[in-house]
PALUMZA-725037 format. One record per atom (N, C-alpha, C): residue in one letter; x, y, z. Coordinates in Angstrom, 1 decimal. Layout:
N
aa->A; east->X; north->Y; up->Z
...
END
This chain:
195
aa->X; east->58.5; north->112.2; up->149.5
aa->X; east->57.1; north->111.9; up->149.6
aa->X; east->56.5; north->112.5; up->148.3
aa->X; east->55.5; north->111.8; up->147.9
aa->X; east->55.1; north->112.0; up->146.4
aa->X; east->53.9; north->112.8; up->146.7
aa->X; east->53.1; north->113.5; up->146.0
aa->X; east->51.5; north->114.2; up->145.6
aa->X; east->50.6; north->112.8; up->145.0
aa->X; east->49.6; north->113.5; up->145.0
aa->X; east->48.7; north->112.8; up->144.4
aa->X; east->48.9; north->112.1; up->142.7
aa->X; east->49.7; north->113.4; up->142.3
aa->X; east->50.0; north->112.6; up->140.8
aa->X; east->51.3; north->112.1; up->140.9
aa->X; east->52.0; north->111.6; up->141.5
aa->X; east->53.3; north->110.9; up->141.4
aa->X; east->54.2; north->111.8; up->141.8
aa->X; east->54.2; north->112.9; up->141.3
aa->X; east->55.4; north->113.8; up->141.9
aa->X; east->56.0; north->114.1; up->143.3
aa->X; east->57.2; north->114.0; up->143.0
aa->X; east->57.7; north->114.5; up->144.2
aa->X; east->57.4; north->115.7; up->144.7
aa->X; east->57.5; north->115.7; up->146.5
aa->X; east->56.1; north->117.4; up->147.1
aa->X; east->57.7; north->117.8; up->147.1
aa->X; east->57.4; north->119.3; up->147.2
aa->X; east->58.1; north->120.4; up->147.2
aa->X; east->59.3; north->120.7; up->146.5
aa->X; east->59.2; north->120.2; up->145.3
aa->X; east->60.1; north->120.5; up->143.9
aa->X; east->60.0; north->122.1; up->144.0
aa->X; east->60.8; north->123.2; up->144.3
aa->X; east->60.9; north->124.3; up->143.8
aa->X; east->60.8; north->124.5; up->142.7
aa->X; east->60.7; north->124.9; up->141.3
aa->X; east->60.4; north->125.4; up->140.3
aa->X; east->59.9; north->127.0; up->139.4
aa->X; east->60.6; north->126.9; up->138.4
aa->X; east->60.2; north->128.4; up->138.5
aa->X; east->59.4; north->128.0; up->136.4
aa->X; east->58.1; north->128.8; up->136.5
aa->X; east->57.6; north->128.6; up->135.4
aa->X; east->57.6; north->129.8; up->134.5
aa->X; east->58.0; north->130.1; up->133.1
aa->X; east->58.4; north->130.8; up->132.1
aa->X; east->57.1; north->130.7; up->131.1
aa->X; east->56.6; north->131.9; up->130.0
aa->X; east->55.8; north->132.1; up->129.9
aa->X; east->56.6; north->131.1; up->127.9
aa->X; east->57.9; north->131.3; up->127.8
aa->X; east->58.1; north->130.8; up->126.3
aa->X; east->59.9; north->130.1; up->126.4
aa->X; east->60.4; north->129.2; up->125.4
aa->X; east->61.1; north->128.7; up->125.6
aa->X; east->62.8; north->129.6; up->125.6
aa->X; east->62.4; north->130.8; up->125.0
aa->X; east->63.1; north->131.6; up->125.2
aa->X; east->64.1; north->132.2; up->126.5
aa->X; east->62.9; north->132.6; up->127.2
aa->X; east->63.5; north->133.2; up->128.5
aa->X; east->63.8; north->131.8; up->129.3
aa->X; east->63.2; north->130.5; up->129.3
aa->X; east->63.6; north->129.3; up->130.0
aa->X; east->65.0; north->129.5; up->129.5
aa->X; east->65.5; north->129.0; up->128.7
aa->X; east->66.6; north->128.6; up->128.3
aa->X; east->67.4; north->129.7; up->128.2
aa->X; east->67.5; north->131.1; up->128.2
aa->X; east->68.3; north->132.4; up->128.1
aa->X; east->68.6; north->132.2; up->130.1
aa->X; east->67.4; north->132.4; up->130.4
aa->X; east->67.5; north->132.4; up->132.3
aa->X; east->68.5; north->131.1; up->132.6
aa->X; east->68.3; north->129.8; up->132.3
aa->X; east->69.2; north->128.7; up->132.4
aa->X; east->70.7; north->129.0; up->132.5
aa->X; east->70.5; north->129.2; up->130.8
aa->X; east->72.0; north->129.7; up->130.8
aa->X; east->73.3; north->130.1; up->131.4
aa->X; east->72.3; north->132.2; up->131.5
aa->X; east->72.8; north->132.5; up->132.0
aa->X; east->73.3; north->132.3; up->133.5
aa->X; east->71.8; north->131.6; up->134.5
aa->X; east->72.5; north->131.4; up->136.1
aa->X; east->73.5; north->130.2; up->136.3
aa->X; east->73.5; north->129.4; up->135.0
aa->X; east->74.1; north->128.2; up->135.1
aa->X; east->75.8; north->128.8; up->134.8
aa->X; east->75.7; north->130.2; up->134.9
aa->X; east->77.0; north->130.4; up->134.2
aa->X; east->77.7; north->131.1; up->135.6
aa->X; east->76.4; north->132.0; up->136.0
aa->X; east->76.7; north->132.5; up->137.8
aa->X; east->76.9; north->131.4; up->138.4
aa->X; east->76.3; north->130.3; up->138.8
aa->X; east->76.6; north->129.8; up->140.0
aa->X; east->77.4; north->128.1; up->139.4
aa->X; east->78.0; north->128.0; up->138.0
aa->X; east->78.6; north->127.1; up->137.9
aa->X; east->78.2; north->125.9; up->138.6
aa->X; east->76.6; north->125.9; up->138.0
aa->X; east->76.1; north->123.9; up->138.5
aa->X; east->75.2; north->124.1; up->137.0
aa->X; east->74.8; north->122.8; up->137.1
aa->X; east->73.8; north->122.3; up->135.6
aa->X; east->72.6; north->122.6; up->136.3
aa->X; east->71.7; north->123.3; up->135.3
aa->X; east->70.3; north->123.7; up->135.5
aa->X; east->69.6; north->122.5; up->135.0
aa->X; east->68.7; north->122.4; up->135.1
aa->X; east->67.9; north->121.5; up->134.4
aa->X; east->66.2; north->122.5; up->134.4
aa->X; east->65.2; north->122.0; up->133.4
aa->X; east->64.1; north->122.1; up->133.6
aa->X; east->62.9; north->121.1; up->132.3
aa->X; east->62.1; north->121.0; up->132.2
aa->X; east->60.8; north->120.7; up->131.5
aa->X; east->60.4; north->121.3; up->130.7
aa->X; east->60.3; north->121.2; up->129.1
aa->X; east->58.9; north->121.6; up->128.8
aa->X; east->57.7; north->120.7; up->128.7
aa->X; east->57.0; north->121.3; up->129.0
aa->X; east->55.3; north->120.0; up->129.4
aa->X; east->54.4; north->120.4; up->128.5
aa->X; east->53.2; north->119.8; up->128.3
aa->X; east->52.2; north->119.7; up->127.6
aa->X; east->50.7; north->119.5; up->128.4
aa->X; east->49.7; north->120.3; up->128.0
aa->X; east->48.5; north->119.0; up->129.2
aa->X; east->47.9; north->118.9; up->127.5
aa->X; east->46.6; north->118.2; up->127.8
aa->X; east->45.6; north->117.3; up->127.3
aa->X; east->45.2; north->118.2; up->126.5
aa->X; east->45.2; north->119.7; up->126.4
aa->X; east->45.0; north->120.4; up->125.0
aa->X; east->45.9; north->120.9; up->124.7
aa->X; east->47.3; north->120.5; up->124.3
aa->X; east->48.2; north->120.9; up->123.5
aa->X; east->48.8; north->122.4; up->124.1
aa->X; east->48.5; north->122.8; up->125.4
aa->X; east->49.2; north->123.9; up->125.7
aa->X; east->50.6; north->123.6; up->126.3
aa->X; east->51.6; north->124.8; up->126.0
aa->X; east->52.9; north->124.0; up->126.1
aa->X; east->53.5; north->125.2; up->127.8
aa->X; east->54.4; north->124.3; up->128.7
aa->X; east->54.9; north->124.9; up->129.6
aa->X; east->56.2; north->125.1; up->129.9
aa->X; east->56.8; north->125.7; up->130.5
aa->X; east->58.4; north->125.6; up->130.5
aa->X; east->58.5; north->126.1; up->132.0
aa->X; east->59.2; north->124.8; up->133.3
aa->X; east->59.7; north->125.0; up->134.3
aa->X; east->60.9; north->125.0; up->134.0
aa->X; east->62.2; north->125.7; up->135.4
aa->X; east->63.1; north->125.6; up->135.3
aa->X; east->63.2; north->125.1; up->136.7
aa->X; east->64.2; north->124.1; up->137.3
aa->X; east->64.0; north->123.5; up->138.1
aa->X; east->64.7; north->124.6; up->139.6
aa->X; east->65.0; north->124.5; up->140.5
aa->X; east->65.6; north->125.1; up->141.6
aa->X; east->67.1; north->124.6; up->141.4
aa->X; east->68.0; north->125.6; up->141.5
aa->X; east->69.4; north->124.8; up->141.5
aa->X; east->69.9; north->124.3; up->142.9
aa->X; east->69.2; north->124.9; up->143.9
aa->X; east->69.8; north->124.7; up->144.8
aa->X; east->69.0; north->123.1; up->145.7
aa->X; east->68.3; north->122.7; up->145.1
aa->X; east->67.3; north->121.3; up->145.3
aa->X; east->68.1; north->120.1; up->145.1
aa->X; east->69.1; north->120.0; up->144.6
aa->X; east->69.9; north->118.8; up->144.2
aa->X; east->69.1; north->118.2; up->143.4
aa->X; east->68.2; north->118.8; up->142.4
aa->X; east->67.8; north->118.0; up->141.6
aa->X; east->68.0; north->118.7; up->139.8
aa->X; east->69.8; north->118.9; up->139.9
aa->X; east->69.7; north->119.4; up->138.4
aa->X; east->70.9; north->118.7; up->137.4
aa->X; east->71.3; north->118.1; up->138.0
aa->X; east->71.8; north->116.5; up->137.4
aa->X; east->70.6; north->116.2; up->136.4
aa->X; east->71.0; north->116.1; up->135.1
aa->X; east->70.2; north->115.6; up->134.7
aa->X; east->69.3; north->114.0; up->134.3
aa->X; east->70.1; north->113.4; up->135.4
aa->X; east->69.9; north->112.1; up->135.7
aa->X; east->68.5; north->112.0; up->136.9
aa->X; east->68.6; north->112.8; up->137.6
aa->X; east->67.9; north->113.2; up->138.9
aa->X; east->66.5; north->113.7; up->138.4
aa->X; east->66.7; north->114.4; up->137.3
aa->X; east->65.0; north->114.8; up->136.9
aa->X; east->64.1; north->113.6; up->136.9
aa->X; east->64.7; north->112.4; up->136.6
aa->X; east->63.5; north->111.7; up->136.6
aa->X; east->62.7; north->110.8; up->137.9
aa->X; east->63.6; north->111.5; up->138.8
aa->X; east->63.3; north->111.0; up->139.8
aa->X; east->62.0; north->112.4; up->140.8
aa->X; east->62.0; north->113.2; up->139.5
aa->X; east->60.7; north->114.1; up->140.3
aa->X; east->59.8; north->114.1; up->139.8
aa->X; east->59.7; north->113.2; up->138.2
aa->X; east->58.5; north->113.1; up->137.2
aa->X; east->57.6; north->111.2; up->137.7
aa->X; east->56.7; north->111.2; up->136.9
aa->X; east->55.8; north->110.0; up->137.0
aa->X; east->55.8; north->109.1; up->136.2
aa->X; east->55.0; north->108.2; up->135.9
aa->X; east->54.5; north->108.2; up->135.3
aa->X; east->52.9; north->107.9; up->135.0
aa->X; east->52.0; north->107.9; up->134.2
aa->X; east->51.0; north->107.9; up->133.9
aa->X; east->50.3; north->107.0; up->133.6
aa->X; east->50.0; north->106.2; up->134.6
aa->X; east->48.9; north->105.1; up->134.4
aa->X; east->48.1; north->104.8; up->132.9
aa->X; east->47.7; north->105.6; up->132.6
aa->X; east->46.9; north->106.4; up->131.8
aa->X; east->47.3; north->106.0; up->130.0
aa->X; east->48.1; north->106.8; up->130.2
aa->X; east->49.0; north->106.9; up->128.8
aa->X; east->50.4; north->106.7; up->128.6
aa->X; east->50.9; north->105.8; up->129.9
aa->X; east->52.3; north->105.6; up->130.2
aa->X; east->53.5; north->106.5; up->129.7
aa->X; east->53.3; north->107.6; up->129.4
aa->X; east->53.9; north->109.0; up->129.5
aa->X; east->54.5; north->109.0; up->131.0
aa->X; east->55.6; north->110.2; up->130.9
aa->X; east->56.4; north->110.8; up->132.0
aa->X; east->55.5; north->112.2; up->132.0
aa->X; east->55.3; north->112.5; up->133.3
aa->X; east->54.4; north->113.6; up->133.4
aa->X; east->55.1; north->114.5; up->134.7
aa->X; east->54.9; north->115.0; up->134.9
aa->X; east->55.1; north->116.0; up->135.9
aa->X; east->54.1; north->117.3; up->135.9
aa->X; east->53.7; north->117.6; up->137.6
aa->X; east->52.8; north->118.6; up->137.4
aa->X; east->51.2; north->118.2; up->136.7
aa->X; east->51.6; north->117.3; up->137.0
aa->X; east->49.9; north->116.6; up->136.0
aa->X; east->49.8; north->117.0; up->134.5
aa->X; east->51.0; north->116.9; up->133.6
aa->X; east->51.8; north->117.7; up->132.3
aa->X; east->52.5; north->116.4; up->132.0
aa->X; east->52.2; north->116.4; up->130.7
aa->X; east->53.1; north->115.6; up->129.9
aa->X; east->54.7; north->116.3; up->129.7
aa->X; east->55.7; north->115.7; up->129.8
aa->X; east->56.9; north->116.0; up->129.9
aa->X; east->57.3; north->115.3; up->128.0
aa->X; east->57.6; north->116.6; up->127.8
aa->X; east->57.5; north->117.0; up->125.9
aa->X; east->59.3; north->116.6; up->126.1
aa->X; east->59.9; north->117.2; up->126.9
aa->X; east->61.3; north->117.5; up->126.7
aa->X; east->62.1; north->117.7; up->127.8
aa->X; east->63.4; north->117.6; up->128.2
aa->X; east->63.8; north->117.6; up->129.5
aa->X; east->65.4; north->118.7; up->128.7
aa->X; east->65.4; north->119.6; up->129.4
aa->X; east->66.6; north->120.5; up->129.0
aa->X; east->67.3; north->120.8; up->129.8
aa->X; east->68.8; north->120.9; up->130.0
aa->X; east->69.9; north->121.2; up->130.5
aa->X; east->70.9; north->121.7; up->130.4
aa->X; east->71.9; north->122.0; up->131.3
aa->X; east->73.1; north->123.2; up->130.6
aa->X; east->74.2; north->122.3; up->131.0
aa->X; east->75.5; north->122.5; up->130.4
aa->X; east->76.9; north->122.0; up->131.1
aa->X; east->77.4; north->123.6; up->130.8
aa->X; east->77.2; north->123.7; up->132.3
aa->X; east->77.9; north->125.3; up->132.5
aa->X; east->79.2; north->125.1; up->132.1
aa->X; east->79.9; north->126.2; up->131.5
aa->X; east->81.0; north->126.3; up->130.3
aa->X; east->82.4; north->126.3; up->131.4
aa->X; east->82.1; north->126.9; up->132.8
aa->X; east->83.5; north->126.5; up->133.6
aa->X; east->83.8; north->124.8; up->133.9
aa->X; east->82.9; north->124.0; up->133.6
aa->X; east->82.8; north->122.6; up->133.5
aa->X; east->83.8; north->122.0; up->132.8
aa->X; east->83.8; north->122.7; up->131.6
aa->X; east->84.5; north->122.5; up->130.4
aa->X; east->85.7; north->123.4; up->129.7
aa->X; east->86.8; north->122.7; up->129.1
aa->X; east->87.8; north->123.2; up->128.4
aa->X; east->87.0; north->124.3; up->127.0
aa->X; east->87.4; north->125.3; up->126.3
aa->X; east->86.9; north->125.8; up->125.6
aa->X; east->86.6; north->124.9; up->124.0
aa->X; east->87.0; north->124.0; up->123.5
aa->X; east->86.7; north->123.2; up->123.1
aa->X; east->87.0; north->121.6; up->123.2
aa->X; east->86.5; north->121.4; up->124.2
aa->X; east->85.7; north->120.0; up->124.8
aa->X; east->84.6; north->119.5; up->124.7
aa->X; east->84.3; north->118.2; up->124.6
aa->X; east->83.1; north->118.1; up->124.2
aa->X; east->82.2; north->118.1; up->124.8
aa->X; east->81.0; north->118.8; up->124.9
aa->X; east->79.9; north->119.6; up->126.0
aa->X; east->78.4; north->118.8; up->125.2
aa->X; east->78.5; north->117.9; up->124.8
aa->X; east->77.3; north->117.4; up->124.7
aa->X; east->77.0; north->116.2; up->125.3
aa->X; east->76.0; north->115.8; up->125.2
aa->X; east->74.9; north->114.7; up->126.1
aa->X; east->75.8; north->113.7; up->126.5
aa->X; east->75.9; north->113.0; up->127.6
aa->X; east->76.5; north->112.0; up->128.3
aa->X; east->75.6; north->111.1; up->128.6
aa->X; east->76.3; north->109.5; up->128.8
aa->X; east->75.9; north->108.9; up->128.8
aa->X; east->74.6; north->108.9; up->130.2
aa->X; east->74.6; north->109.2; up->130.6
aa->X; east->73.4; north->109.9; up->132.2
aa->X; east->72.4; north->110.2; up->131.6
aa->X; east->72.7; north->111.6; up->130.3
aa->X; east->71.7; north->112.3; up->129.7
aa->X; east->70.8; north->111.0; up->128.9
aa->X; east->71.9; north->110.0; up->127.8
aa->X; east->70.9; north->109.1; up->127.3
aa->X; east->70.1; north->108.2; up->128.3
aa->X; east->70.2; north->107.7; up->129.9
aa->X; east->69.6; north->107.3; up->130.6
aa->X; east->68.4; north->108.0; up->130.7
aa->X; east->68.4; north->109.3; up->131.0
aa->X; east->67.6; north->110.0; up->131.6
aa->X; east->66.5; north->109.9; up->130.5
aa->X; east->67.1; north->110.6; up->128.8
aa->X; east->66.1; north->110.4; up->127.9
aa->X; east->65.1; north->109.1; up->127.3
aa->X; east->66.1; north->107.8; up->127.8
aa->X; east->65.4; north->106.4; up->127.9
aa->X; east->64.2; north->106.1; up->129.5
aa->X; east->64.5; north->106.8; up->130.0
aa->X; east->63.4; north->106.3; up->131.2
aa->X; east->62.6; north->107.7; up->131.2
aa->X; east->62.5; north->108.8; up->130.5
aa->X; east->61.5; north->109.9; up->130.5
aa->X; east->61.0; north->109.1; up->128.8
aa->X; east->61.8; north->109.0; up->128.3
aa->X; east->60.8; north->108.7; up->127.2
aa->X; east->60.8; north->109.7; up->125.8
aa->X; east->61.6; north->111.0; up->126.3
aa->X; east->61.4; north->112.1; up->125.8
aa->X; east->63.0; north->112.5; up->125.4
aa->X; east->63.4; north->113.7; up->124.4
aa->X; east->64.4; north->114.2; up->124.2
aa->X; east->64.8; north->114.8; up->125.4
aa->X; east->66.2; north->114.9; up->125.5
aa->X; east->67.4; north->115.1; up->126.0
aa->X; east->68.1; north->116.5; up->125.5
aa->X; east->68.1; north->117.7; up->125.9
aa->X; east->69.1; north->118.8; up->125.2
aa->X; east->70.1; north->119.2; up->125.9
aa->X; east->71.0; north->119.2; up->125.8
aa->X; east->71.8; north->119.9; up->126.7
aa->X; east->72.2; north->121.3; up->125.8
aa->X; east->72.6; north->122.0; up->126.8
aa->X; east->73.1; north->123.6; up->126.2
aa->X; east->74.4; north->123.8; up->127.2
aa->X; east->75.4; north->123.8; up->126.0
aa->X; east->76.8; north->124.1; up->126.3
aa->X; east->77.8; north->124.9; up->126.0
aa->X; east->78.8; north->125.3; up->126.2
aa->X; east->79.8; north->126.4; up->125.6
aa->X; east->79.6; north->126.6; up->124.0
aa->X; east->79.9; north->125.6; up->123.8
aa->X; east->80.2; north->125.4; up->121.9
aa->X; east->78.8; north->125.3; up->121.2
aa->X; east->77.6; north->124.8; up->122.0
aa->X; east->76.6; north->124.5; up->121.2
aa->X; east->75.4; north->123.5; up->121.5
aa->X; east->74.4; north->123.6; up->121.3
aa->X; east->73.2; north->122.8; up->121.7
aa->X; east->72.9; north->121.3; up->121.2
aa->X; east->72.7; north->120.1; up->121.9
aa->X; east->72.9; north->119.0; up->121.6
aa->X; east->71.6; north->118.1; up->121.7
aa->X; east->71.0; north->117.1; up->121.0
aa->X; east->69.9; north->116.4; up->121.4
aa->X; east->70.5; north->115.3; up->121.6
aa->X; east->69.6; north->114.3; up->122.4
aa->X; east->70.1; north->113.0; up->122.5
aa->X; east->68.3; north->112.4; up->123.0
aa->X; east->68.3; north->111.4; up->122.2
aa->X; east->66.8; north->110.7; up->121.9
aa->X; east->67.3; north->109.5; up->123.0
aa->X; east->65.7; north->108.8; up->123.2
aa->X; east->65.4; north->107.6; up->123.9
aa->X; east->65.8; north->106.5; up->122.9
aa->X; east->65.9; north->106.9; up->121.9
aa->X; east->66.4; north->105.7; up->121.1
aa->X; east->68.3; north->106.0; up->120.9
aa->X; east->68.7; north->107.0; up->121.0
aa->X; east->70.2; north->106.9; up->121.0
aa->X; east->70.6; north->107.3; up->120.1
aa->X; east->69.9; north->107.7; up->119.4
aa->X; east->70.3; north->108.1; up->117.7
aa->X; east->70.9; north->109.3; up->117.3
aa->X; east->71.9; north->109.7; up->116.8
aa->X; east->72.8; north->111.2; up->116.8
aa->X; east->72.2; north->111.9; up->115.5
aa->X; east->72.3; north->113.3; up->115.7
aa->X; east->71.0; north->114.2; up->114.8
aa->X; east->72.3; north->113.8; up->113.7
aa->X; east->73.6; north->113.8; up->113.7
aa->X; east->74.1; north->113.4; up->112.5
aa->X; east->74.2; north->112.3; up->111.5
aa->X; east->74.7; north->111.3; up->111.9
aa->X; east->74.9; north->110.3; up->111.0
aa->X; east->74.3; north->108.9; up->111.1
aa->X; east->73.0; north->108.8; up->112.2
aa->X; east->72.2; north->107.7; up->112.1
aa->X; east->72.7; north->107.1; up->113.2
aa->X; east->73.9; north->107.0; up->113.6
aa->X; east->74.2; north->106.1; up->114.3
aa->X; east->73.9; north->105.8; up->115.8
aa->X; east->74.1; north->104.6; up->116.7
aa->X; east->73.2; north->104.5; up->117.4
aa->X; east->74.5; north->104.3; up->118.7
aa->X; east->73.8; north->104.8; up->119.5
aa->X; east->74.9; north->105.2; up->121.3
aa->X; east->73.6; north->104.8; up->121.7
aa->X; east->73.9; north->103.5; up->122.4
aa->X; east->73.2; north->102.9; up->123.4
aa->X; east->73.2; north->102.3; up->124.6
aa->X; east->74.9; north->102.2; up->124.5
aa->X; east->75.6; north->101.3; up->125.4
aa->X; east->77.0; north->102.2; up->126.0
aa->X; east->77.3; north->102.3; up->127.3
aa->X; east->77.6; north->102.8; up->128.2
aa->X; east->79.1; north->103.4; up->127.1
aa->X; east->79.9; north->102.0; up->127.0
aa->X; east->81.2; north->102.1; up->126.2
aa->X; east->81.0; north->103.0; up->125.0
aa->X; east->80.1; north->103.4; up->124.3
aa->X; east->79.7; north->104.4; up->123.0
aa->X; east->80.1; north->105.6; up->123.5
aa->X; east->79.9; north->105.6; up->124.7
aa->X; east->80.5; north->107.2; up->125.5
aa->X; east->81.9; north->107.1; up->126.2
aa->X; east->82.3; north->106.0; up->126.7
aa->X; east->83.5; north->106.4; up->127.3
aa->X; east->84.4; north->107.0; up->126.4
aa->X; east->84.9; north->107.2; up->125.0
aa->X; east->85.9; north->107.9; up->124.6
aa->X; east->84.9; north->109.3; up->124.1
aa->X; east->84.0; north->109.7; up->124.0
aa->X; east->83.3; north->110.6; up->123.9
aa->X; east->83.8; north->112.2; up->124.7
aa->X; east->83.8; north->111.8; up->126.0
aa->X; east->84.1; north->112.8; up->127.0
aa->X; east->85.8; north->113.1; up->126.6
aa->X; east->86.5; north->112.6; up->126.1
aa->X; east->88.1; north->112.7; up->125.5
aa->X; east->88.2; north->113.9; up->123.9
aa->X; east->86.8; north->114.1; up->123.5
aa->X; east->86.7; north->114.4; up->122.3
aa->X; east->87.4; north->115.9; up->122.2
aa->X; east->87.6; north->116.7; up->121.1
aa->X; east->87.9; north->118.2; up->121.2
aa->X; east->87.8; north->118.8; up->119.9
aa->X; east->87.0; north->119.7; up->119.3
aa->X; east->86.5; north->120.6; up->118.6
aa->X; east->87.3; north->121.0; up->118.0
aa->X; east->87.7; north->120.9; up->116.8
aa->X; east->88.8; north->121.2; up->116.2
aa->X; east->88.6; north->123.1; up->115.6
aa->X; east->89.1; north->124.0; up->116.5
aa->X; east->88.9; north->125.3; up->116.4
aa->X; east->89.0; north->125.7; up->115.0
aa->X; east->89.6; north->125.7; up->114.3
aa->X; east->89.7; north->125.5; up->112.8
aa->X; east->88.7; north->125.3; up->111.7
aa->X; east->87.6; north->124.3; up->112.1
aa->X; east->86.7; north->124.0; up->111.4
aa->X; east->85.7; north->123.9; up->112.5
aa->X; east->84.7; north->125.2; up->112.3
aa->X; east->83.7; north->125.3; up->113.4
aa->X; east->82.1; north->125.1; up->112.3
aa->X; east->82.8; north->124.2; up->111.8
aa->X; east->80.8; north->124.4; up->110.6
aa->X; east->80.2; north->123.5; up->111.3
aa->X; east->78.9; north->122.9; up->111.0
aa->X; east->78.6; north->121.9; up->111.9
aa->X; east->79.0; north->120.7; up->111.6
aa->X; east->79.4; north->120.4; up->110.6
aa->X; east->79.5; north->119.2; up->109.6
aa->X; east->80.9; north->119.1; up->110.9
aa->X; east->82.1; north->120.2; up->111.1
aa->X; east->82.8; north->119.7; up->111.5
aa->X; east->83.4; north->119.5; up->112.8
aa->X; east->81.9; north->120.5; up->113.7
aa->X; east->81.4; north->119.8; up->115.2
aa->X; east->80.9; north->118.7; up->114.9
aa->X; east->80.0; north->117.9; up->114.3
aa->X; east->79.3; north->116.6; up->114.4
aa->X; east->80.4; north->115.5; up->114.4
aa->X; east->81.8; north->116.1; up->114.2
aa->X; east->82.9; north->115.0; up->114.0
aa->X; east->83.3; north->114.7; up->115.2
aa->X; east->83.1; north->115.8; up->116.6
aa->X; east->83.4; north->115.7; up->117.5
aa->X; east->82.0; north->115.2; up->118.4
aa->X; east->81.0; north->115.8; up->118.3
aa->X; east->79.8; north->115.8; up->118.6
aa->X; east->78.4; north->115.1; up->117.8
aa->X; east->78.0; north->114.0; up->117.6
aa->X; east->77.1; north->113.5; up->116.9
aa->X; east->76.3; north->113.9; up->117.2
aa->X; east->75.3; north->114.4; up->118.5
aa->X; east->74.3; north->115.3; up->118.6
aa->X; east->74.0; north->116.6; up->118.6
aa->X; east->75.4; north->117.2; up->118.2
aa->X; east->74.9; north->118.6; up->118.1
aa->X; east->74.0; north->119.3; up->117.0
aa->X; east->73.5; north->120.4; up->117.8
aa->X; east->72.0; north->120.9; up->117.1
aa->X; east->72.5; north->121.9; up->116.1
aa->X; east->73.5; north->123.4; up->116.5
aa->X; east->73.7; north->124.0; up->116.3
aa->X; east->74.4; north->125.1; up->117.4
aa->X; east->74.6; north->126.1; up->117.3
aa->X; east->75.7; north->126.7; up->118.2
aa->X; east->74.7; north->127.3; up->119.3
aa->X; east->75.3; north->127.2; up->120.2
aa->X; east->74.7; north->127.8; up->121.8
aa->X; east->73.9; north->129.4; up->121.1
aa->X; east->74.9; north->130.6; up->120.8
aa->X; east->74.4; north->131.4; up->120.9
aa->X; east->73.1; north->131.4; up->119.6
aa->X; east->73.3; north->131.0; up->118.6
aa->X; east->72.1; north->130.6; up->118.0
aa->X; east->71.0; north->130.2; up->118.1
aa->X; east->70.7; north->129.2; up->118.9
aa->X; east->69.6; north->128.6; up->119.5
aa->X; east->68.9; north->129.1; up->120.8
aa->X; east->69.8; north->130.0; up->121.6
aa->X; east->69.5; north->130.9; up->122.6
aa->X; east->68.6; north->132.0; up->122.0
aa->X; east->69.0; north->132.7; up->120.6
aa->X; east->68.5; north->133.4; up->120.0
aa->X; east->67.2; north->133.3; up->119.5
aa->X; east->67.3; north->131.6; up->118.8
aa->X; east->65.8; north->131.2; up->118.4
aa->X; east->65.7; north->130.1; up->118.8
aa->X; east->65.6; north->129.9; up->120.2
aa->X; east->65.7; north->128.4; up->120.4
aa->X; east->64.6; north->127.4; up->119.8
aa->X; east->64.2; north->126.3; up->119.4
aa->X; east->63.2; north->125.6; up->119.1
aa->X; east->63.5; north->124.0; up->119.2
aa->X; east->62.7; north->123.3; up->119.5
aa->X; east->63.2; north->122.1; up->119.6
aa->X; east->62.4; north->121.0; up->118.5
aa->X; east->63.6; north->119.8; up->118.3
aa->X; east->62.9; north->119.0; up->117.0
aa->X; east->61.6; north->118.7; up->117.1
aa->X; east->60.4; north->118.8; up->116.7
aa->X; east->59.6; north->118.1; up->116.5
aa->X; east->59.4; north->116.8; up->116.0
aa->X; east->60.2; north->116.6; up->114.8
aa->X; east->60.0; north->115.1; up->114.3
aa->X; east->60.7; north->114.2; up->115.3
aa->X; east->61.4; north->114.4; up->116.3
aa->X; east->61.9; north->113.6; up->117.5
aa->X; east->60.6; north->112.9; up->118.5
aa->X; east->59.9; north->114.0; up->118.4
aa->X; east->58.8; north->114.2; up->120.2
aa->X; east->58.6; north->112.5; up->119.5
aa->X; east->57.8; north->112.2; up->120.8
aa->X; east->57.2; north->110.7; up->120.8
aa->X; east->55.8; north->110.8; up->120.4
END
């Protein structure tokens, strides 16, 4: 059952005062209870910014599933939630998910999710933090993942321990941002991406 602004009623949610603790709290529970967290950062009509984290226990942290608790906006045909512009949709692949160097970034679900929100895509993973755009485009080399098969050999990929610079994660990972514990530190997200 939906609310008045489109949303789905009784989304649990927990709201964070900076992107910091959203994504440090993620993390971390996503590492206790071994499921993908998901949450929001939002925006309203004067540029103030929010950051939910969603309930893990709601079945709604797939990050394919988020979009099925957001709107959209008559209005300005934005994805909204909370009567909030949805700026960014962020998620973890808890690290027991994955081999220690496996590839832990955006999947083909994630680029769905980021094509029907409209918005960036982050995941946060063992090795490192990853964007993936509504348009498909990898922060490295231009190239464009738009079609299901661009990812089937993707999930096969592995991090060559030996050369951990980014140049030579992007070999394995075309969306990665930079390393997990780095961006935990100072997390910030692209700007020149937003819509």
């Amino acid at each position: 059952m939906r609310d008045e602004n489109g949303n789905l009623k009784d989304v649990k949610y927990y709201k964070f005062d900076d992107l910091k603790s959203m994504t440090n709290f993620m993390w971390e529970t996503s590492q206790d209870v071994n499921i993908e967290i998901s949450g929001y950062v939002l925006t309203d009509e004067n540029g103030k910014t929010y950051y939910y984290v969603f309930d893990w226990n709601n079945g709604f942290n797939d990050a394919k599933n988020s979009m099925n608790i957001s709107a959209i906006d008559k209005k300005t045909n934005r994805s909204v939630f909370d009567g909030k512009n949805i700026a960014a949709q962020i998620h973890t692949h808890p690290s027991k998910n994955y081999s220690q160097n496996a590839y832990d970034g955006p999947s083909y679900k994630d680029y769905e999710t980021a094509t029907a929100l409209g918005v960036p895509v982050y995941t946060i993973g063992f090795t490192g933090v990853s964007v993936i755009t509504s348009k498909g485009i990898s922060t490295s080399d231009g190239n464009i993942f738009t079609k299901k098969s661009d990812w089937e050999n993707m999930g096969k990929r592995h991090y060559d321990m030996n050369n951990l610079t980014v140049a030579g994660r992007r070999e394995t990972n075309p969306f990665y941002i930079t390393s997990r514990m780095s961006w935990l530190n100072k997390p910030q997200l692209l700007n020149s991406i937003f819509p």
